[in-house]
C-alpha positions as CSV (number, residue, x, y, z in Angstrom):
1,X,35.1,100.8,133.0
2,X,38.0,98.3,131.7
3,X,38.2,98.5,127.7
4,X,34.8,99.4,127.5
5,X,31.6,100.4,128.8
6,X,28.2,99.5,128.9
7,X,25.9,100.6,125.9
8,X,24.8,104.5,125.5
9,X,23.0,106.3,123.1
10,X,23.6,109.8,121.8
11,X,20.1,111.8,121.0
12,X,20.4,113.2,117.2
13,X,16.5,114.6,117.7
14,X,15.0,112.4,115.4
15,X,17.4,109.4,115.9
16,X,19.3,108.4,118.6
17,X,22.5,106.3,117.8
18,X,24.2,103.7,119.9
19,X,27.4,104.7,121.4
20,X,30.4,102.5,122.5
21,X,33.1,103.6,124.6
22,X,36.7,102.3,124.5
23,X,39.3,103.8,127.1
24,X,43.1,102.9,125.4
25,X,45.6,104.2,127.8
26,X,48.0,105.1,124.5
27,X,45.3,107.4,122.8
28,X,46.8,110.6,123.0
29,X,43.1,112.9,122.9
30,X,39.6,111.8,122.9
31,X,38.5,110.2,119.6
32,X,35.5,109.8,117.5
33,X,34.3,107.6,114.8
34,X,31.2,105.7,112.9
35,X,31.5,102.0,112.2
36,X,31.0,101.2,109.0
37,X,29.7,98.2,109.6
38,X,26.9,99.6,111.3
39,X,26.6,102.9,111.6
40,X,27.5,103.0,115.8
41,X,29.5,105.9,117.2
42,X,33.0,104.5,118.9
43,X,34.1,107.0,121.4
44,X,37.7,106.3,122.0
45,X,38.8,107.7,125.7
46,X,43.0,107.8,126.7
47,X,41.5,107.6,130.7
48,X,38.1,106.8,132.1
49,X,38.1,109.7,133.8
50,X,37.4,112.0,130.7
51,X,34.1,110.0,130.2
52,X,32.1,113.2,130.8
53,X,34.4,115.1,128.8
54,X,34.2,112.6,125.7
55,X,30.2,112.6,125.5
56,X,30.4,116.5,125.8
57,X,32.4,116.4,122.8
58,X,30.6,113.8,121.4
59,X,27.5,115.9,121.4
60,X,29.1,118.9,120.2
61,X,29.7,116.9,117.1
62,X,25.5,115.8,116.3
63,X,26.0,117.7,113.3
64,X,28.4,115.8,111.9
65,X,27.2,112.7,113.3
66,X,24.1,113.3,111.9
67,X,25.7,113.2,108.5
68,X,28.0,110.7,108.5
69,X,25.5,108.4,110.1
70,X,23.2,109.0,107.4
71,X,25.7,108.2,104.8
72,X,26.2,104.7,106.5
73,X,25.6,102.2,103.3
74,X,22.7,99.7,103.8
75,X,23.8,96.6,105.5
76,X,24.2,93.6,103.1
77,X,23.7,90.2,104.4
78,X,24.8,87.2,103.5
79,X,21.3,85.9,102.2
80,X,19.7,84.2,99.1
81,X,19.7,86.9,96.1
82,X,22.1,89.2,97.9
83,X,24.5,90.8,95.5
84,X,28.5,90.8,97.1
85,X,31.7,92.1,95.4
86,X,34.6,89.2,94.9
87,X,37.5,90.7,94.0
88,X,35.7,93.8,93.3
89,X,33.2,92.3,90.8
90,X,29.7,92.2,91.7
91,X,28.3,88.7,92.1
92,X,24.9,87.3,93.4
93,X,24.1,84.7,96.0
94,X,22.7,81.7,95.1
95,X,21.4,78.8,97.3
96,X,21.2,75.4,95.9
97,X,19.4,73.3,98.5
98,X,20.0,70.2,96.4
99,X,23.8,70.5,96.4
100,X,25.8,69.4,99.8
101,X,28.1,71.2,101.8
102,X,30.3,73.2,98.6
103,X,30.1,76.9,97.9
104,X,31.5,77.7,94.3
105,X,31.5,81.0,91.7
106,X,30.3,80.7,88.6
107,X,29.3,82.8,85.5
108,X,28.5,86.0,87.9
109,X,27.1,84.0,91.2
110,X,28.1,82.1,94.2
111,X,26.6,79.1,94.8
112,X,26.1,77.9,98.5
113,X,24.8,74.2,98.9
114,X,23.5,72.6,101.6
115,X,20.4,73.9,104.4
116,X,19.7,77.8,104.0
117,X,20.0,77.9,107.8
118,X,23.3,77.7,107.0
119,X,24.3,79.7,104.3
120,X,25.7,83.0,105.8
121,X,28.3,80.7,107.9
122,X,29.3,78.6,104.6
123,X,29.2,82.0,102.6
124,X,31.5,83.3,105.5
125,X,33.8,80.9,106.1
126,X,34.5,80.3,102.2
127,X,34.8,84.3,101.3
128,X,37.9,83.9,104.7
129,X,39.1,81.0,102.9
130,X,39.6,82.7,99.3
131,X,40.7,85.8,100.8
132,X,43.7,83.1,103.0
133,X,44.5,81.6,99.6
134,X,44.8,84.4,97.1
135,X,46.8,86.8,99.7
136,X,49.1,83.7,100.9
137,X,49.6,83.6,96.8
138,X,50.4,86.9,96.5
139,X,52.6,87.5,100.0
140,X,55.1,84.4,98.8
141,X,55.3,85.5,95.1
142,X,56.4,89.3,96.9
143,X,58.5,87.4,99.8
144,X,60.8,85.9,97.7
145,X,61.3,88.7,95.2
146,X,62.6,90.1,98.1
147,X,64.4,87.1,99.7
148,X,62.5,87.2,102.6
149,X,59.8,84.3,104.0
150,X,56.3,84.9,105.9
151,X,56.5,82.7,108.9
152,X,52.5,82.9,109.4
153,X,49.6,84.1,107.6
154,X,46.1,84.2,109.2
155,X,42.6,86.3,107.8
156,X,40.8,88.4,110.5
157,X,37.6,90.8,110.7
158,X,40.0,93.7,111.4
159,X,38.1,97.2,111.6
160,X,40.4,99.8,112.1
161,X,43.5,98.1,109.6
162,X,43.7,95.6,106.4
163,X,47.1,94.2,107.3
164,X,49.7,94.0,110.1
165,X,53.5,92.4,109.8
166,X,55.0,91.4,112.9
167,X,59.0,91.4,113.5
168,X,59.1,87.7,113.2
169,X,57.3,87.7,109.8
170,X,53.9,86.5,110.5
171,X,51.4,88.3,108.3
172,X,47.8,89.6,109.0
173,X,44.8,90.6,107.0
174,X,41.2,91.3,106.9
175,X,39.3,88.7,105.2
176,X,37.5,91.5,103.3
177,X,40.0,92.6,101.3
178,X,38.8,89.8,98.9
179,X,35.9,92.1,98.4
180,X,38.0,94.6,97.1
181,X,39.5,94.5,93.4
182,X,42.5,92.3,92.9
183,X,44.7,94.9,92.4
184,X,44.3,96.9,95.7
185,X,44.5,92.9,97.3
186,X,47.9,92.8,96.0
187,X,48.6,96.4,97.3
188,X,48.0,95.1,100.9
189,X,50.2,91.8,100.4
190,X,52.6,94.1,99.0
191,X,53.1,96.6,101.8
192,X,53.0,93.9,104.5
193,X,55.8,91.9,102.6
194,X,57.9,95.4,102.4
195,X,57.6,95.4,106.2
196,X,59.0,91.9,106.3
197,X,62.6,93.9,105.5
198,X,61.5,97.5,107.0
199,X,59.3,97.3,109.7
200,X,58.5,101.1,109.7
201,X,56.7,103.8,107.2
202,X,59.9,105.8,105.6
203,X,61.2,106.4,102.5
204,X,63.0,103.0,102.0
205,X,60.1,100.8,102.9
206,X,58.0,103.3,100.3
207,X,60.3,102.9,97.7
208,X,60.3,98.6,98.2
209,X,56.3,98.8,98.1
210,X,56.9,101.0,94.6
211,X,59.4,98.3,93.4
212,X,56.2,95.6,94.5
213,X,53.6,97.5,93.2
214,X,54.2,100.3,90.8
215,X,50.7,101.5,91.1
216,X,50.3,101.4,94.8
217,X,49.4,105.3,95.3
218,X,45.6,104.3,93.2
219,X,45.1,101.3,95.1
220,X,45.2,103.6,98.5
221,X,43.4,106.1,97.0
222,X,40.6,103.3,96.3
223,X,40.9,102.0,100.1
224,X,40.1,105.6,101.2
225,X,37.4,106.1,99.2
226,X,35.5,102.7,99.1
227,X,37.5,100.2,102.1
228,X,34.9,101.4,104.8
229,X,32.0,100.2,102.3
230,X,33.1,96.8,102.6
231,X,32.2,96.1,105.9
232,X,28.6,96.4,105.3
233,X,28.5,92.8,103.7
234,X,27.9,90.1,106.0
């Protein structure tokens, strides 16, 4: 089976929904989920060999499948008219044919130049390159109120985390946390520049993420609420 297997579906009744399965030798039980992104069950396995056990759980679950599929938001594609958060403020998509190869915000919209066959990869790649430049901004402004220095910073399309330090100080981050309002942005550069001096979850590394960002408790409390949403754009 490797790290995956080939597509299945799970019969709801009226729906069926597509099913992926991951085998992870360090899962510790069988594992389910929705992606938020689009609404497919991830069946997460610690051994091949409980496949048959994982989609007899999996079906035991239909009920709650059911519901959380159903409360999957609509996707949102990058498209002419579509309306996208920056920073947590709602902006539409414009396309301006007559302009060449720019995207730029202005007065409530984003602008994206150029041929509309192109759009959602301009769209894309400038949303990666804002979310690069305002977390870099706010990762050295932390790093050196802690005299410490991030060796790397690069933007992903993580699913399953917003940020990751390593223990040579390269920094991590989804893209889409420029989505998100500024202040829960900072909240993530914040907590990945407190691991840059304690690369674990106790109470000293809480208590430097406090020092970063008083109001860091809200800005989680928003990513648990209202993070999964943000994969639906795009």
């Amino acid at each position: 089976m490797g790290a995956s297997a080939a597509p299945l579906e799970l019969d709801l009744g009226e729906t069926c929904v597509p099913l992926e399965v991951r085998v992870h030798p360090r899962a510790r039980r069988i594992g389910l989920r929705i992606d938020p992104a689009d609404g497919h069950l991830v069946l997460t396995l610690p051994h091949e060999r409980l496949l048959d056990d994982g989609l007899a759980f999996a079906r035991r679950q239909r009920g709650w499948i059911a519901r959380q599929h159903a409360a999957v938001p609509e996707r949102v594609p990058f498209a002419d008219g579509a309306e996208l958060p920056y920073l947590g403020e709602l902006h539409r998509v414009r396309h301006a044919p007559l302009r060449r190869g720019v995207v730029w915000r202005e007065a409530g919209e984003i602008h994206v130049a150029g041929d509309a066959a192109f759009l959602a990869r301009r769209l894309n790649d400038w949303l990666r390159g804002e979310a690069r430049r305002l977390l870099a901004e706010r990762a050295q402004a932390f790093a050196a109120r802690i005299d410490r220095r991030v060796t790397r910073l690069t933007v992903r399309d993580t699913r399953s985390r917003w940020g990751s330090c390593s223990e040579h100080g390269a920094l991590s981050f989804c893209w889409r946390l420029v989505l998100a309002p500024e202040p829960v942005l900072a909240y993530v550069a914040a907590h990945e520049v407190a691991h840059l001096k304690h690369l674990h979850h106790g109470p000293a590394f809480w208590d430097l993420v406090a020092e970063l960002c008083p109001d860091h408790k809200g800005q989680r409390r928003w990513l648990r609420r209202h993070g999964q949403a943000l994969h639906r754009y795009g």
